[in-house]
Structure formats: C-alpha cells, structure tokens
N, C-alpha and C positions, 0 to 999 in steps of 0.2 A: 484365693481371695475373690471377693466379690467384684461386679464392673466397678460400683463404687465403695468402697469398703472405706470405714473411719481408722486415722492412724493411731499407733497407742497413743499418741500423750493425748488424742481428742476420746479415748475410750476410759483414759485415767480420770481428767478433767471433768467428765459423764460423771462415772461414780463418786470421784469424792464430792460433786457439789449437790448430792444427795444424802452425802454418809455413808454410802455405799449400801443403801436402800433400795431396795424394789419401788418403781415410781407409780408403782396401782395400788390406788390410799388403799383397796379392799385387798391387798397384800401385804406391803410393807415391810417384807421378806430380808432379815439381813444378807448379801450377798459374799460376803467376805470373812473367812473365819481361819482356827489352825489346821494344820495337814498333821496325820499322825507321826509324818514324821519332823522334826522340831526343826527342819530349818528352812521350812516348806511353809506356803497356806495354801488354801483352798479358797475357789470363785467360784460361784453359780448364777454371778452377775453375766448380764452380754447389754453391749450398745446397740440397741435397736432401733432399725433405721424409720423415722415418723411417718415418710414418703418413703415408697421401695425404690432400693437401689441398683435394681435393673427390670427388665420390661416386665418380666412373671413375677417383681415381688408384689407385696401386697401395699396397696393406694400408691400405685405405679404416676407419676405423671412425669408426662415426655417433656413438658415445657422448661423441666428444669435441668440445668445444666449439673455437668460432673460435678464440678466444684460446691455446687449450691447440694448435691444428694449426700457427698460428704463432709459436707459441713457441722459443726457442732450443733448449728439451729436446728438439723434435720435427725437428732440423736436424742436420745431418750432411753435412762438406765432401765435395765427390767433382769428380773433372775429369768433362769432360761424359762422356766414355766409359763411366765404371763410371755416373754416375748413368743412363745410358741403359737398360747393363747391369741393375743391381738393380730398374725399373721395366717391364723388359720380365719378367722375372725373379722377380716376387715370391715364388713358393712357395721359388724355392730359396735365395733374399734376405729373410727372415721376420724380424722387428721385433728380436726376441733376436740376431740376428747383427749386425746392424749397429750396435745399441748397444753391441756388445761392438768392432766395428771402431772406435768413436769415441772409446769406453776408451780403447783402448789407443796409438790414434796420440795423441792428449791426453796419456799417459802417457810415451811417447818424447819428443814433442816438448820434455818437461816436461825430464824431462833431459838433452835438448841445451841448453835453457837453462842449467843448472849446469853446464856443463860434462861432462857423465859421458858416460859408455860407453852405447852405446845395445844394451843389451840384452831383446830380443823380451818382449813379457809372456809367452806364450806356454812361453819357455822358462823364465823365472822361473817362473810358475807349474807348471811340471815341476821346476825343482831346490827346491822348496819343498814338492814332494809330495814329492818322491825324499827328502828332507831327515826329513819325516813319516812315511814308514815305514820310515827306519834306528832312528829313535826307538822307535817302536812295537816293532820287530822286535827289537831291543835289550831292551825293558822287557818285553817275552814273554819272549826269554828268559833273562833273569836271574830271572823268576818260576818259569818252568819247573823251571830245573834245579835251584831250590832243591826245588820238591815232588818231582823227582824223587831227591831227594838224601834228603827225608823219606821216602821209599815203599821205597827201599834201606836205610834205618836202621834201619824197624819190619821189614821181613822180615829183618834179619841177626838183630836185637835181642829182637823179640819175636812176629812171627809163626808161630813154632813153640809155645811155652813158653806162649804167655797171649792164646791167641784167643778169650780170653773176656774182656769190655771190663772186665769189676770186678776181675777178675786183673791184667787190664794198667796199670789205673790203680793198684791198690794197691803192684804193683812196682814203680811210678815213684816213688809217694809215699811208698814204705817206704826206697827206695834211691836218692832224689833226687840226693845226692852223686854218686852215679856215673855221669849221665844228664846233670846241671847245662848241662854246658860245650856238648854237642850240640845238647840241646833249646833253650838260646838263643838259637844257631844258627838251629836248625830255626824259628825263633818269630820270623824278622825275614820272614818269608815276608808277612807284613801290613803290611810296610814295603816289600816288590817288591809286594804287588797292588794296593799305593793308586798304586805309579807307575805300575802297569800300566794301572789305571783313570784317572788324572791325563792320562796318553798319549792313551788312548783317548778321553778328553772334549775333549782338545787339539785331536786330528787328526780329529775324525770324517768333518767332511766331504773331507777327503783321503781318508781309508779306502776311502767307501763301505760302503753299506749292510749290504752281505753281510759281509765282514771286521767289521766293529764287529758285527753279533748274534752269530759267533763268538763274537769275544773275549767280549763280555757273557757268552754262555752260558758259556764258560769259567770267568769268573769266579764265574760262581752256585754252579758245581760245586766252588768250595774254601772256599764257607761253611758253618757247620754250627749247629747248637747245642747245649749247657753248659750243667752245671747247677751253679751257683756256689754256698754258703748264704749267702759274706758277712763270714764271720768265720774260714774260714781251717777250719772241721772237716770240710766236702765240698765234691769239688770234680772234677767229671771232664773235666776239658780235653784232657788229651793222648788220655784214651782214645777222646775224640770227633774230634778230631783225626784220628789215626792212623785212624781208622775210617772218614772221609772220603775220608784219601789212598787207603785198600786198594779199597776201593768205585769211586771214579769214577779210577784212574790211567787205565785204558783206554781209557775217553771224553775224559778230558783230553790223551792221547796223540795220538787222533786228529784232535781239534780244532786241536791243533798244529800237526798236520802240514798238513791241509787250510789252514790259516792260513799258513804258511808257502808252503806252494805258491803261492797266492793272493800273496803280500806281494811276492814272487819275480817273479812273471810281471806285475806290475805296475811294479815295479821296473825291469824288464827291455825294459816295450815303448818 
C-alpha cells in the first residue's frame, strides 16, 4: 500500500458517483463489467490520486497532510489507462484539469440519474456564455442608441443656436413645453445604463477582463455633474448633459465598436 493509499469504501464512493466511468470526458471508458466466470466481475477502474500520495508521485505537494492526500477530495475515478496516462504526464495533467474532469463526469452522471439529456458541461458552459453576451450586447445597445439618438437631438436642436451651456440651459427652461416629450425620452438613458451596468455585474466573469473595462470605461464617459439649488430656481442638467454627449460621442463611438468586435468574435469562436 501506498504512504497514502484511499480505503475501499472511499474507492467505492469514487466510482459509483461517476457510474463507474472513466473521468476523462475524452475517454469515458466503462470500468466495471462481468468476469467469465459468473460469479465474478471485472475492474479496470483505479482511484487516482489528484495530488501524489507520496514524495515521487506525480503533483506531489508536501504541504499537505496524510489525511488530506487520502482524502476523497484528493480522488478521481480513472481506468487504469488514463490513470497511467495523467501520472506519466503530469505537466500536461495539472491538479486544475483534473478537478475539472471530476466536475463534470459527477455532473453527467448526475443527470443520467434524473433521467435528462446528458449534455457536455463544456457546452453548457458555452451556451450560457453565448447566452451572456446576447444580453450584454443587447443592453449596449439599447444604451447606445439612446445617446446616440441624444447627440442627433442637441445638433438638430441646438448645436448651432446655443453652444453656450447658459444659453442652452436657459432655452430649455424658458421653452420646456416644447422640448418636454423628447427630453423624457432622452432621460430614460439612466434606465438603459443601470441595465447596462446590471449586465455587466451579471456576466463579468463570462466577459472577461478586457470587454468589462470597456464597458466600465464606457460607462464613466456618460456621467457628468449638475448643479441643482434644490428648490427648483437653478438648475443646469440638460446643459450638462448635452455637453457630455457632444464631448465624449467619439470616444463612446469607438468603445462600441471595439466592444462589439470583441463580443462578436467571442460569440463566434
């Protein structure tokens, strides 16, 4: 027996909560069958240890204890093949791969128990990223095309006439009635970039890194500051506003698009 060797009922335990399946999806090797002779079977499963369980195994670590190398955490079904395999093997069999093999056969085999479709983790975790950046890509661009729908407003409306922010706030506040219906409009733009930020806090770790400082940066570029008094006799919101959209449309343009590219080709592979 090994320094730390697993005991039966943790070797049993192993394979039935696999099916007694080889746990390398690119095997998936029944291990248990009959013996010729009929009151016998046959094994070609073995409990292979995740971390070696003494100093020459393979992904040896001394920081852990006996208890903890024969442990069930530390176990992982395999026919003798692949365990041969991933112990001649270790660099290219590293402790993160094989807990992730154990996942995921534990996770089929879960639902052949219910009954269900036995669908690869693998690709669920691909239609549940695919799933995160229609979302995402969605809540862009309904964000988008509202400020761009704000940045075509103020140059029909009043980028010629009042490019001077006290002009342009005083025309809105002297002739609000005829501005009312648009700028309501234009004003739910704080209602797409909380979903656009909701999105983004959702899905980050589907994103990835890059994609999510994007968008963040994106989104920095459509806050501004107001000077409110309070009581309704100053108040320059819109002229801050629109003075935000004139200022960063180009940078927000761009971000788009590099975002979009990105969303695309992730989408896509």
């Amino acid at each position: 027996m090994r320094e730390a060797d697993f005991s039966e009922r943790i070797k049993t335990i192993l394979c039935e909560r696999v099916g007694g399946r080889c746990s390398n999806p690119n095997c998936r090797r029944e291990t248990l069958g009959p013996h010729r002779e009929g009151d016998k079977r046959l094994s070609i499963g073995e409990a292979a240890h995740i971390l070696g369980a003494s100093p020459k195994g393979a992904r040896y670590d001394a920081r852990m204890t006996k208890e903890e190398r024969e442990s069930i955490n530390n176990g992982i079904w395999l026919c003798s093949a692949c365990h041969t395999l991933i112990d001649k093997s270790p660099d290219e069999y590293p402790v993160e791969e094989l807990l992730k093999w154990k996942m995921i056969a534990e996770y089929e085999q879960e639902r052949r128990l219910k009954g269900e479709d036995i669908v690869s983790f693998q690709s669920q975790q691909m239609e549940r990223k695919k799933e995160a950046l229609k979302q995402v890509k969605y809540a862009t661009d309904c964000f988008h095309d509202l400020l761009e729908y704000s940045y075509k407003y103020w140059k029909m409306n009043f980028a010629q006439s009042f490019s001077n922010p006290i002009d342009l706030q005083n025309e809105i506040d002297d002739h609000h009635f005829m501005y009312e219906e648009e700028l309501l409009h234009i004003n739910k733009y704080l209602e797409k970039r909380d979903d656009l930020y909701e999105a983004l806090n959702q899905h980050s770790l589907d994103l990835g890194k890059q994609v999510v400082e994007l968008l963040n940066e994106y989104i920095n570029l459509t806050t501004f500051q107001y000077y409110d008094d309070g009581i309704g006799m100053a108040n320059n919101y819109w002229s801050s506003f629109f003075n935000m959209i004139s200022k960063n449309i180009d940078n927000l343009r761009k971000i788009k698009k590099e975002t979009d590219d990105i969303l695309y080709s992730m989408y896509s592979a």
